[in-house]
N, C-alpha and C positions, 0 to 999 in steps of 0.2 A: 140895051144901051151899053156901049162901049166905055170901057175906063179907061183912063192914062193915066201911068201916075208921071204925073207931071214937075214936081216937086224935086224931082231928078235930074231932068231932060231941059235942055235949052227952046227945045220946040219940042209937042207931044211925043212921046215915043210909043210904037206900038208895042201891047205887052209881050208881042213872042221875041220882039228884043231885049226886053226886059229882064225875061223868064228864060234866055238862053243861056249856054255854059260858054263863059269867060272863051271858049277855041274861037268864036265867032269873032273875035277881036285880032287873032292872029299874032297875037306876043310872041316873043320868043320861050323857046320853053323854061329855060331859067326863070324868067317872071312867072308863067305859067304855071311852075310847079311852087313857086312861091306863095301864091295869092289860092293854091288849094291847099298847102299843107295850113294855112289859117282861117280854111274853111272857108274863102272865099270863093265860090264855085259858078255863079250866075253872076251875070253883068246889074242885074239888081245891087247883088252883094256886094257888087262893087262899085257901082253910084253911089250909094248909102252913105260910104266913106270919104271925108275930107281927105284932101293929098296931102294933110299933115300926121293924119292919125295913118294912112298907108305908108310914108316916110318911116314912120317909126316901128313898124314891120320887121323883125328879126333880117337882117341879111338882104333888104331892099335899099338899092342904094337912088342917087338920084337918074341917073341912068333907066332904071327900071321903072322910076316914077313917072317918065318925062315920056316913056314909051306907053304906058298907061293912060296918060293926059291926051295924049294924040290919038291916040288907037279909039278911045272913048268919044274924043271929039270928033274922028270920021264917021263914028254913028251920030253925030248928031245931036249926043249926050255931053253930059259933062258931071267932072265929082261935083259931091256935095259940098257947100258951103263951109 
């Protein structure tokens, strides 16, 4: 039986989107290198997080958020709550 975590996702997402490295989203590397130097590495990791607690990211400005929020929502995902 297949999981989703759902709890994330606007519509199920499958787990190897889930489970992949934040490149699949195609940011630019500035965000890029930002959302790893805070250990955010998989797109998991970064559902997880509300776009207020990523706002408040050392050096993330809303620029970087707003490419975050879109990049996320052409998979079909979306932040957390």
């Amino acid at each position: 039986m297949e999981t989703h975590d759902s709890a994330f996702a606007v519509l199920p997402a499958p787990p190897q989107i889930l489970d992949a490295d934040i490149a699949v989203l195609q940011l630019c590397d500035r965000t890029t290198n930002l959302l790893r130097m805070n250990q955010l590495n998989t797109v998991r990791d970064l559902v997880r997080l509300p776009a207020r607690k990523l706002f408040a990211l050392s050096r993330l400005g809303s620029n970087s958020l707003r490419e975050i929020v879109e990049s996320v929502d052409r998979k079909g995902l979306r932040l957390a709550d």
